[in-house]
C-alpha positions in Angstrom: 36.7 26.2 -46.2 36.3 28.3 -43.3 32.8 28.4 -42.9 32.7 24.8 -43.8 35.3 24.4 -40.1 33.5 26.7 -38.6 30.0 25.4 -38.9 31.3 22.3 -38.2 32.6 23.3 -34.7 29.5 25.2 -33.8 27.0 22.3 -34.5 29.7 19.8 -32.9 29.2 22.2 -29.6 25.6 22.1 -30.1 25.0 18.6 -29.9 27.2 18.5 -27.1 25.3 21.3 -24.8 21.9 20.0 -26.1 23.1 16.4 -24.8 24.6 17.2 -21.5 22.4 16.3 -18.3 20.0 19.0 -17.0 17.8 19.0 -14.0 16.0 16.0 -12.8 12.0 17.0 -13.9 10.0 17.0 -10.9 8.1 14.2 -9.8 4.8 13.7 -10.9 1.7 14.7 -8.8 0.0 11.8 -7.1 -2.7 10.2 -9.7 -6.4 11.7 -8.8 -9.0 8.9 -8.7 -12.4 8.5 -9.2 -13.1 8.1 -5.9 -11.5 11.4 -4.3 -14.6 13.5 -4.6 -16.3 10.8 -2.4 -13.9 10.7 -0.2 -13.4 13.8 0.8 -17.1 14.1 1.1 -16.9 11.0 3.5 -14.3 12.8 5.2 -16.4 15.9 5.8 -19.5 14.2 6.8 -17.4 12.4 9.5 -16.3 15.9 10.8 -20.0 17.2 10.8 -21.1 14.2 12.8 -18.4 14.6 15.8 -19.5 18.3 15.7 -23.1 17.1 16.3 -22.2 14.0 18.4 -20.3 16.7 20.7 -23.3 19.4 20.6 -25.8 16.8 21.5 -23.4 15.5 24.2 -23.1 18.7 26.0 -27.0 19.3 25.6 -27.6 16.2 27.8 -24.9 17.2 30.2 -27.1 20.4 30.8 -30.4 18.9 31.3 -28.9 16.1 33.8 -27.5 18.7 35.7 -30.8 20.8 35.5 -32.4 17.5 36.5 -30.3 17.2 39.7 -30.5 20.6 40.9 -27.0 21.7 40.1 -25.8 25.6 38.6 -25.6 25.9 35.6 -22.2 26.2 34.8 
């Protein structure tokens, strides 16, 4: 009869540690779409053109001041 109170008290504490709360899981990751790849592409092309928009830019500063005489700075 011991063992029959005894395994009877062990599975009762068990069920009650295995159904206690534990830590809230972590929130999911933002779902990837199909159109990230593209847009990070987007988002890259858009950086290359502001680096050549800017390049060209100072190019054209250089030969209107060459044009009007002034030092190169």
């Amino acid at each position: 009869m011991r063992v029959l109170g005894f395994s009877t008290m062990l599975l009762a504490a068990l069920f009650t540690q295995a159904c206690s709360p534990s830590a809230p899981p972590d929130p999911p990751p933002p779902p990837k779409t199909v159109l990230d790849p593209m847009r990070s592409e987007l988002d890259r092309a858009r950086g290359v053109q502001s680096t050549v928009e800017r390049s060209a830019d100072d190019t054209r500063k250089a030969i209107d001041a060459q044009e009007r005489g002034d030092s190169t700075p």
